[in-house]
C-alpha positions as CSV (number, residue, x, y, z in Angstrom):
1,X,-18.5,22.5,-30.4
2,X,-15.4,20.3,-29.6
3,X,-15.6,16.5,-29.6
4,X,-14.0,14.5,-26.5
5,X,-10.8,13.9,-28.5
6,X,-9.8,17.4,-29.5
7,X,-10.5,18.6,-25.6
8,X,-8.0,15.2,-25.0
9,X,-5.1,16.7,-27.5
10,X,-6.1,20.1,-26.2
11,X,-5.5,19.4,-22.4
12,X,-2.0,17.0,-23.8
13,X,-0.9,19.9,-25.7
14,X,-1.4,22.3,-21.9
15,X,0.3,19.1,-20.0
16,X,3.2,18.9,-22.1
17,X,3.6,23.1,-21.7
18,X,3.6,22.9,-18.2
19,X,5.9,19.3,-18.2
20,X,8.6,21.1,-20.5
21,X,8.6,24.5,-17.8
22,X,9.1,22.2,-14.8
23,X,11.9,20.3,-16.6
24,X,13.4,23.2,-17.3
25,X,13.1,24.6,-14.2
26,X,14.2,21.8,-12.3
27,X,17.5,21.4,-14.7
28,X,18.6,25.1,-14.5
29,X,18.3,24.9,-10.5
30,X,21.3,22.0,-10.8
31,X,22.8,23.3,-14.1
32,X,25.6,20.4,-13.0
33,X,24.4,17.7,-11.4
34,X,20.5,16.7,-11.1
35,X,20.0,14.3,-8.4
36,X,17.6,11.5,-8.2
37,X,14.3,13.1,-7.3
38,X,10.8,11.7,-6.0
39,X,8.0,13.0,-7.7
40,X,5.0,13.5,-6.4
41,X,1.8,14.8,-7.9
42,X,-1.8,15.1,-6.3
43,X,-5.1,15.7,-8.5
44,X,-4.3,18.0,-11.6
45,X,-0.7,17.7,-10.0
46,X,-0.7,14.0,-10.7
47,X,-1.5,14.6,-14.1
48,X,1.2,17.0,-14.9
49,X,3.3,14.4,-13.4
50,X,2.6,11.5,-15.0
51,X,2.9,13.5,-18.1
52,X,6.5,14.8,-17.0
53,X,7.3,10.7,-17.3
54,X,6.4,10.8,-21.5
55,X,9.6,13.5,-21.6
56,X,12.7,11.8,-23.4
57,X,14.5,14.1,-21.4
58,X,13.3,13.3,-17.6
59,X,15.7,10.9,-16.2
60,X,16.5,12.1,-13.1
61,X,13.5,10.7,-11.3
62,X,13.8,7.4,-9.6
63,X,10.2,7.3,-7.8
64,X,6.5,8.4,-8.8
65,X,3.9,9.5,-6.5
66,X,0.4,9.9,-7.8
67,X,-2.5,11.1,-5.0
68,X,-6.1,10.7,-6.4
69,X,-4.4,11.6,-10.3
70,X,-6.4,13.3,-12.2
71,X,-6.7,14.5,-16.1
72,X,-5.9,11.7,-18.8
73,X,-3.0,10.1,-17.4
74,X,-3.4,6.4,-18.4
75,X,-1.9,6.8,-21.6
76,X,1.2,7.8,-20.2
77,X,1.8,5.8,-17.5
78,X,3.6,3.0,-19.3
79,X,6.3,5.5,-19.8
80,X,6.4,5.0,-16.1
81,X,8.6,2.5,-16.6
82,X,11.5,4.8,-16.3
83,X,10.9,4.9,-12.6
84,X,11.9,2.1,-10.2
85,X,8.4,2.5,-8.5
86,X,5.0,4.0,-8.6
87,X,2.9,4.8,-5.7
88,X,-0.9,5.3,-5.8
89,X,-2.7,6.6,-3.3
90,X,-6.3,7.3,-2.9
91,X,-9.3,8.1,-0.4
92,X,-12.6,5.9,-0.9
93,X,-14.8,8.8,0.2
94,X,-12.9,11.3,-2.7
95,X,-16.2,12.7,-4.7
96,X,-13.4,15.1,-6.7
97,X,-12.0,12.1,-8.3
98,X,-13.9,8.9,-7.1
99,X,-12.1,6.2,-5.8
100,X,-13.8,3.8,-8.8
101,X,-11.3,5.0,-11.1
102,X,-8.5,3.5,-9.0
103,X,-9.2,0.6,-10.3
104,X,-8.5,1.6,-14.2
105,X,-4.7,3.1,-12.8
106,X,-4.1,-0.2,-10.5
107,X,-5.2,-2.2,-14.0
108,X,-2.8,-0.7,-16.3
109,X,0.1,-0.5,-13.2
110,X,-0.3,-4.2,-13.6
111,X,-0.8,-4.3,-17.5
112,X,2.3,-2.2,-18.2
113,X,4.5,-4.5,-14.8
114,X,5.3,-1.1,-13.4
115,X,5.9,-1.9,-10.1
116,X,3.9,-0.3,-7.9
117,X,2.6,0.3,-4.0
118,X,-1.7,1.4,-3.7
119,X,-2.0,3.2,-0.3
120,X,-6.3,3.2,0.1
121,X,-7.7,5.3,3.1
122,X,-11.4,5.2,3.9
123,X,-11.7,9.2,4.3
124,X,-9.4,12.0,3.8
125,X,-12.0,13.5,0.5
126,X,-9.6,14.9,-2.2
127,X,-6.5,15.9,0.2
128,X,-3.1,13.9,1.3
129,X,-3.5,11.8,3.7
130,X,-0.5,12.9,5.9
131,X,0.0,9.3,7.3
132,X,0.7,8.9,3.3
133,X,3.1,11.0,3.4
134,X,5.3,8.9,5.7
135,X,5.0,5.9,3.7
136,X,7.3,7.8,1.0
137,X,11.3,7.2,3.1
């Protein structure tokens, strides 16, 4: 049987796979030039994202979206710093990924000074909130 922090480096080990492939994806579609880009991640999405931050070699993105993250992404969001801002969104009736755990993201935001915006919506359950979605020019 596995203990919590082998499933933890387990799951890292999967993040940092997918991170590298999206990396590389992203830098052979502009083999020249790679633009500033906005990430945004929702549940497992916000996860990978996150992640992608901890990569010595992501510099190209200037803004962080995270929508009801999930996985283990506190430990990486200090490397969030690399971004000029990190947006948090989240829906208080989410039972996927309850809203509680907004608190522990909006506490290390603050811990690590990342600059940040929360966007909280009463109901939406585990989707965007397209009204979100706007907030992001």
């Amino acid at each position: 049987m596995e203990d919590e922090g082998e499933k933890d480096n387990q799951m890292s080990g999967f993040q940092t796979d997918i991170s590298y492939l999206i990396d590389k994806i992203i830098r052979s579609s502009f083999k020249d030039f790679i633009p500033k880009v906005h990430l945004l991640g929702k549940s497992f999405g916000g996860g990978i994202a996150s992640f992608m931050m901890h990569l010595k070699s992501v510099d190209y993105v200037s803004e962080l979206s995270l929508v009801c993250p999930g996985l283990s992404v506190l430990q990486v969001l200090k490397e969030a710093k690399k971004v000029k801002l990190v947006r948090l969104a989240w829906n208080q009736d989410d039972t996927k990924i309850p809203y509680k755990k907004s608190k522990d993201f909006l506490h290390q935001l603050y811990f690590y000074r990342i600059e940040h915006r929360f966007y909280s919506y009463p109901e939406g359950g585990h989707e965007i909130q397209p009204k979100f979605l706007f907030e992001l020019k």
